[in-house]
C-alpha positions in Angstrom: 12.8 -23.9 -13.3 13.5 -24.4 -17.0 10.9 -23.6 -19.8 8.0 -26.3 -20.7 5.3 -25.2 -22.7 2.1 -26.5 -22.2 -1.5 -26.0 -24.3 -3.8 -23.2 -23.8 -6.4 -23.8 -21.2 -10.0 -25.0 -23.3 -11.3 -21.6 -24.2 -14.4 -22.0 -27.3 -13.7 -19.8 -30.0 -16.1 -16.8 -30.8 -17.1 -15.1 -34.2 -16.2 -11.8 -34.8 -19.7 -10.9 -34.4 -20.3 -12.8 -30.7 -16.7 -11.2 -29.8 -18.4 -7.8 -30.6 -21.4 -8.7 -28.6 -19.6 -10.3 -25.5 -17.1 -6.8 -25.6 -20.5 -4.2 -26.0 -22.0 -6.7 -23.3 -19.0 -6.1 -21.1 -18.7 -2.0 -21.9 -22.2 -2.1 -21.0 -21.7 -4.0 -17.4 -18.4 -1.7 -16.3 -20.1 1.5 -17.4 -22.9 0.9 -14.4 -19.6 0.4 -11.9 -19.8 3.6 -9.6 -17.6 4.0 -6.4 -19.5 4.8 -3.8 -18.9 6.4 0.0 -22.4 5.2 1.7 -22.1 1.7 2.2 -24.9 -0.8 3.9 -23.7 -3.5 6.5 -25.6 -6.2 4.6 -23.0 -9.3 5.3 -21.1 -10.3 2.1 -20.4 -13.8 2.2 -16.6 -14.5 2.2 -16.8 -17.0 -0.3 -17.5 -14.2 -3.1 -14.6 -12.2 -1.6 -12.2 -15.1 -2.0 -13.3 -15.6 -5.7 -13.1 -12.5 -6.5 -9.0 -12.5 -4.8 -8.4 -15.9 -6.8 -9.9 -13.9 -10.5 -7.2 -11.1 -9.6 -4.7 -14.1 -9.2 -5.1 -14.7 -12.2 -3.5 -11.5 -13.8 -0.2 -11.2 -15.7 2.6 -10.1 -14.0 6.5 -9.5 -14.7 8.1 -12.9 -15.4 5.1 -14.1 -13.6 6.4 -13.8 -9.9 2.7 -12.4 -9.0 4.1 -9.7 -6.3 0.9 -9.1 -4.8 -0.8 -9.8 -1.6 -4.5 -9.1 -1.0 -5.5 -8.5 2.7 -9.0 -9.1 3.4 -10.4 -7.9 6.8 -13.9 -8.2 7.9 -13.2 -8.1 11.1 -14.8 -4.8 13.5 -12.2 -3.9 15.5 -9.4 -4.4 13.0 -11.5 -2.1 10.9 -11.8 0.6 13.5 -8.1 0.8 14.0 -7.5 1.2 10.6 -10.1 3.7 9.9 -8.7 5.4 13.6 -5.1 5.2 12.0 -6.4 6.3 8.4 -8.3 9.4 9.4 -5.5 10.3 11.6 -3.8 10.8 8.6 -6.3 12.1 6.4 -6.8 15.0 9.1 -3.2 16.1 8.2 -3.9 15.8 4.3 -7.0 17.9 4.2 -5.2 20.8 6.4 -3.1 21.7 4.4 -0.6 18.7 3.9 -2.0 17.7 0.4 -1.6 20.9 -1.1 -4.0 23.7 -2.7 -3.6 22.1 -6.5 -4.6 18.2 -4.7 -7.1 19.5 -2.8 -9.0 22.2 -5.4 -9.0 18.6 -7.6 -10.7 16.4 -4.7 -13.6 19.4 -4.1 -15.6 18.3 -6.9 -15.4 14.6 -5.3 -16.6 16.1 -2.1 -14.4 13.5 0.5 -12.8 15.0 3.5 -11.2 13.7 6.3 -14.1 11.4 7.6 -13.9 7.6 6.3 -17.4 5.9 8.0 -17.0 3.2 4.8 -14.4 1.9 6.8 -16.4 0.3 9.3 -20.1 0.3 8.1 -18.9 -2.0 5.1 -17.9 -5.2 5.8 -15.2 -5.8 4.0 -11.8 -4.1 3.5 -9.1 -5.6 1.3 -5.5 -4.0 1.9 -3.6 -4.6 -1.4 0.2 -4.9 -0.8 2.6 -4.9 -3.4 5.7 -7.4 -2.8 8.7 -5.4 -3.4 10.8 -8.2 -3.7 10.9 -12.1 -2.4 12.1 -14.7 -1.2 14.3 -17.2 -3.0 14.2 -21.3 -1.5 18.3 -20.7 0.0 16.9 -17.7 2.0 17.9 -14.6 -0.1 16.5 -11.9 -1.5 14.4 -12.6 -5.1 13.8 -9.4 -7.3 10.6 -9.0 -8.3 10.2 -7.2 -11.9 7.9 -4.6 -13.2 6.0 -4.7 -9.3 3.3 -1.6 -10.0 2.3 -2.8 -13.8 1.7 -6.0 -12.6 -0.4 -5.0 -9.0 -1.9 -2.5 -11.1 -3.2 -5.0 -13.2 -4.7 -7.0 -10.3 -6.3 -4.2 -9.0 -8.1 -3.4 -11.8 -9.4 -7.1 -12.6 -10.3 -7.1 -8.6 -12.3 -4.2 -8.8 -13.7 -5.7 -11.9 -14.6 -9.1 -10.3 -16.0 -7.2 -7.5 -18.5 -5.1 -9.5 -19.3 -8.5 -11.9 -20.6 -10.4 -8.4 -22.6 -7.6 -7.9 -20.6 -5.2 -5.2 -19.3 -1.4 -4.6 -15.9 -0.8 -3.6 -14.4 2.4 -3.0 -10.2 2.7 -3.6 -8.8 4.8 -0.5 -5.2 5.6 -0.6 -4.3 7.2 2.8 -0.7 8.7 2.9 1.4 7.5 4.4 0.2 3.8 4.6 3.0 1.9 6.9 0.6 1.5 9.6 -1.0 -0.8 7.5 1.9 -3.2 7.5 1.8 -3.6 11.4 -1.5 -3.4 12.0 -1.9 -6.8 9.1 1.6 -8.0 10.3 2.9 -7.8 7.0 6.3 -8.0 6.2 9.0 -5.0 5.4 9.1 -6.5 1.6 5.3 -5.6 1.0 4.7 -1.9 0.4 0.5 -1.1 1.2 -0.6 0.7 -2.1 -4.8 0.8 -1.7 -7.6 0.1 0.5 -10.4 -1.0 -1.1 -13.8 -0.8 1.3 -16.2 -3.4 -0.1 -19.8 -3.6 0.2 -23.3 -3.7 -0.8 -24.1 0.3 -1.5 -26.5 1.9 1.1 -29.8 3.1 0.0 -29.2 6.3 0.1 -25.5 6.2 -1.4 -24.9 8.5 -4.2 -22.1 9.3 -6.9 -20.5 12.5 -7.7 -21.4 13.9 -11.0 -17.9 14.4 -11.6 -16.9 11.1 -10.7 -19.1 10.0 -13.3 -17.7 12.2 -16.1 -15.6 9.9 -18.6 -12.9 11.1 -21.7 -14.5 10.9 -25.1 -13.1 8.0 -27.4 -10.9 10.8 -29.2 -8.9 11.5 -25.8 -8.7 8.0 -24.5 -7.5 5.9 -27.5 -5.5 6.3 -30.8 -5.4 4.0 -33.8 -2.7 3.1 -36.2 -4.7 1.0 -38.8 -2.9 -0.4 -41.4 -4.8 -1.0 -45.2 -6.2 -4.2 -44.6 -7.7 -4.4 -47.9 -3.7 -4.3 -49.4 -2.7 -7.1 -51.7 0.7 -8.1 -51.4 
């Protein structure tokens, strides 16, 4: 495929003061997004789910060969093998396997070994990353810069997710093969993140160290130059 640019997509133009409003508007949004462990099993239609999968679609990625692949399971007895498989090896984490340092930093968090999540909520989404592809002869395509650009789709997933109104919770069991034959994915997909997806129960709570966030002054430096310079 050769290069052939095209024009933007229509997109209105804002003021600097409605682009300040839209981004305080949107800070204001994320900073009610909580993860949460107590999930209801109020259905979640799967037409949000699949918008929200298309909006991660839509993320950059390394010479845009998108090396993602979103697994979305709602199914009950596909979810109770995975949360039989995932506990399995969250058992061997939390006795010893993850180490004291890992697990003194989890305590605060309070999880253990016990997912219920992952079959009270109704959905799961497996994310895979594509390691590499495949090209149209039959071999082997390299994919480039795979965990920036899945990383990026995660986060805008997660972000469409809370914008339709949703809790996830990101669970990152280790080892996570059994995740590629249980969704009869191929060897070129690596599993990287469960993300159980749900209404939040009525009783479902946060940790108040989950909700502890890095001042401005940690997060975020700026290298301003004098914009009030004449040449």
């Amino acid at each position: 495929m050769t290069y052939s640019p095209q024009p933007l997509p229509p997109r209105a133009p804002l003021s600097d003061e409605d682009a300040l409003r839209e981004a305080r508007d949107f800070l204001a949004s994320l900073e009610t997004r909580a993860s949460v462990r107590e999930f209801s099993d109020r259905p979640v239609p799967y037409e949000i789910i699949e918008t929200c999968i298309r909006a991660a679609g839509t993320a950059p990625s390394g010479a845009n060969q998108q090396p993602w692949h979103f697994a979305a399971i709602s199914d009950p007895a596909l979810k109770s093998r995975i949360r039989e498989a995932a506990e399995e090896e969250e058992r061997a984490f939390y006795a010893g396997g993850g180490g004291d340092a890992w697990l003194a930093a989890l305590e605060p968090i309070g999880t253990d070994a016990s997912k219920p999540h992952l079959t009270t909520a109704p959905w799961l989404i497996v994310i895979f990353a594509q390691r590499y592809g495949t090209a149209p002869d039959g071999s082997r395509a390299k994919h480039y810069y795979v965990p920036e650009s899945v990383g990026i789709a995660t986060g805008m997933l997660i972000t469409a997710l809370h914008r339709a109104g949703l809790y996830c919770l990101t669970h990152t069991p280790n080892p996570m093969k059994f995740l590629n034959g249980l969704l009869d994915r191929p060897e070129s997909e690596k599993p990287v993140m469960i993300l159980t997806v749900g209404h939040a129960s009525a009783e479902a709570t946060t940790p108040a160290a989950a909700r502890k966030r890095k001042p401005l002054a940690a997060l975020m430096t700026a290298h301003q130059g004098d914009t009030n310079q004449k040449d």
